[in-house]
N, C-alpha and C positions, 0 to 999 in steps of 0.2 A: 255182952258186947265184946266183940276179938279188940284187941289193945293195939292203939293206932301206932301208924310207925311216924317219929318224930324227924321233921323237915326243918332242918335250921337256913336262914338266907343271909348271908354276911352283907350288910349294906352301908357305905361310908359316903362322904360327900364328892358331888359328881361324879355317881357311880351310872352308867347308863339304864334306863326307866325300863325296857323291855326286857334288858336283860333278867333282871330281878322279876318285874312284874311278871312276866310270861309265866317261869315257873312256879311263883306263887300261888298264879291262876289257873295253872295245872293242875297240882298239887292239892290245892284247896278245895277245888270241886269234884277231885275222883272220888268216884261211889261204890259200895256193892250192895248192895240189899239194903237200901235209904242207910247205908250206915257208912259214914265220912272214915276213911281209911289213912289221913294223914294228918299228923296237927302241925301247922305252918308255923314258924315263928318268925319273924326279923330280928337281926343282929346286929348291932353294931357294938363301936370300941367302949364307948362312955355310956350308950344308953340315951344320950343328946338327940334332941332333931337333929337329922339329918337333908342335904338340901343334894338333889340327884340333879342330873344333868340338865340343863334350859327352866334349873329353878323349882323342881318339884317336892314339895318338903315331905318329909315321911316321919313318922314318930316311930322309933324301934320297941318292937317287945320285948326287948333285955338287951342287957351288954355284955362283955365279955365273963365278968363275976357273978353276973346272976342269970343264967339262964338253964332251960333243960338237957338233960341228957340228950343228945343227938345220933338216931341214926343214920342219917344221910345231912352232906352241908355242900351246901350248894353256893360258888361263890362267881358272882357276876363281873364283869371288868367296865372298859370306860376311862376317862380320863382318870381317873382317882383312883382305879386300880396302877394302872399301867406307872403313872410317873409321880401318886402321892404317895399309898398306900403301902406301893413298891419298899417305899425308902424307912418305911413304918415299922420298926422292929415288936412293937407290943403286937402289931396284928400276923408278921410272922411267925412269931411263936404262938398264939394264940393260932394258927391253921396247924400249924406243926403238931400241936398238942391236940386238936380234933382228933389227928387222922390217928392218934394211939387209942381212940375210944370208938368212930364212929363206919361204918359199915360201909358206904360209897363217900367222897369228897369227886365233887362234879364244878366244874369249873364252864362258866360262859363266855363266849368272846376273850376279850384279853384277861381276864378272872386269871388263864393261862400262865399268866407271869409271874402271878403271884405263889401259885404254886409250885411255879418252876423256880421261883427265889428260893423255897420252902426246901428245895432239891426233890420233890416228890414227881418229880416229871422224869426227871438221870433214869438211864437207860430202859427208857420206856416210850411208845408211840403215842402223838398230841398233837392237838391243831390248836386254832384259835381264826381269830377274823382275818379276812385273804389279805387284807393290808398291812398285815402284821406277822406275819409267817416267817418273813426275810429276817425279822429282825430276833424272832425267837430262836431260827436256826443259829443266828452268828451269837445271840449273846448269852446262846446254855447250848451248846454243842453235843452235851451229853442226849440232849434231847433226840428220837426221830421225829423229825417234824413230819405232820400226813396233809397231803393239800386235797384241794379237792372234795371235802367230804363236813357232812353237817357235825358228826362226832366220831370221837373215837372212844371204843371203851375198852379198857385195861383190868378190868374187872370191879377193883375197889378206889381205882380212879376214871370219872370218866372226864373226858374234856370234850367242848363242841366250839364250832366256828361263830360267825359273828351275828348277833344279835337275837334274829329268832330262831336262828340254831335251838338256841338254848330250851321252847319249848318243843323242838324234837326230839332235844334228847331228853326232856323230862317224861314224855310219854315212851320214850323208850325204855326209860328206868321203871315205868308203870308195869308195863309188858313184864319184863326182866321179874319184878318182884311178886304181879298179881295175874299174868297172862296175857293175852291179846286181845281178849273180850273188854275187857274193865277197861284197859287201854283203848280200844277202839270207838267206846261208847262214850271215855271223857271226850275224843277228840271230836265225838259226830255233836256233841251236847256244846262242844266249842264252835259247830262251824270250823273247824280245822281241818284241811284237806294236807294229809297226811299219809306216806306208805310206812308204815309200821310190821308190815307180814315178813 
C-alpha cells in the first residue's frame, strides 16, 4: 500500500467550523483504488478541547509536542485566528517551524494573518476573506494582496479567500499532487460542484 501523505489541520478556540471542516472532509475521503491517500489529523496548542465558532467542541488529535510528521498544514482563520491566536507567540513559532519541515502550508480565510504574522506571506501573492483584504493590505504591506479570487497558489504556500474557498483550494491541492481524476471524483463523491480543469 503507497504511504499516505500526512495532512495536519491547526484548530484553536473560535476557530471558523467550515473552514476546518471543509478540508478535513476533502482530504479524508480522497481515494484511488479503495486506498485512503491522506491521513488527516487535528492540531491544536495544548491538545485541550477545543470550542469553534457558535460553540462546537472538537477534541484534537495531538498538540503541538506530540504530533506526526506533516506534509501538508493547513491552517484555518475566524475570530481566533484573526485577533487571539494572532497575538499567540507559541503558535507562531510553532507555523514558523512547520514550514522548515513540511511541503505546502495553505492557509483558509483569515488563517491569512497568521501567516502573514509568521512573515511567510512578505513578498509573495495572498488573499483571504473579501472583508478582510483592506486590512491585510494596510497591516503587512509587504504582502501582494489578490482580490477577487478563491486561492492563490505560491507554490509551497497556498492561501484561499473566505470560508468555503478553503475546500476549493483543497481539491485543488488534490489535482496539484494526484491529478484531475482523483480530484474530480472526490468532488462528484462530495456533491461539490466545482471547476477544477
Amino acid at each position: 500500500m503507497p504511504e499516505r501523505t500526512n495532512v495536519g489541520i491547526l484548530i484553536f478556540n473560535e476557530v471558523e467550523v467550515l473552514d476546518f471542516a471543509g478540508p478535513f472532509e476533502v482530504f479524508s475521503i480522497t481515494e484511488n483504488d479503495n486506498q485512503k491517500l491522506f491521513n488527516v489529523t487535528t492540531i491544536s496548542e495544548t491538545g485541550e478541547m477545543v470550542s469553534a465558532k457558535n460553540g462546537l467542541k472538537i477534541q484534537p488529535d495531538a498538540d503541538f509536542t506530540h504530533c506526526p510528521e506533516l506534509d501538508i498544514l493547513i491552517v484555518p482563520g475566524g475570530y481566533g485566528a484573526e485577533e487571539i491566536e494572532i497575538k499567540n507567540k507559541n503558535v507562531i513559532e510553532w507555523i514558523k517551524s512547520q514550514k522548515e519541515t513540511v511541503k505546502i502550508i495553505a492557509s483558509v480565510c483569515t488563517g491569512a494573518f497568521l501567516l502573514a504574522e509568521c512573515g511567510l506571506l512578505d513578498h509573495k501573492k495572498a488573499t483571504t476573506h473579501w472583508m478582510d483584504l483592506l486590512r491585510l493590505e494596510k497591516d503587512y504591506p509587504k504582502i501582494e494582496v489578490v482580490k477577487n479570487t478563491r486561492f492563490v497558489d505560491e507554490n509551497d504556500i497556498i492561501t484561499s479567500g473566505g470560508i468555503s474557498s478553503g475546500i476549493n483550494m483543497s481539491f485543488h491541492i488534490i489535482k496539484r499532487l494526484f491529478g484531475f481524476q482523483i480530484a474530480a471524483t472526490t468532488a462528484k463523491r462530495m456533491e461539490y460542484d466545482i471547476d477544477i480543469t
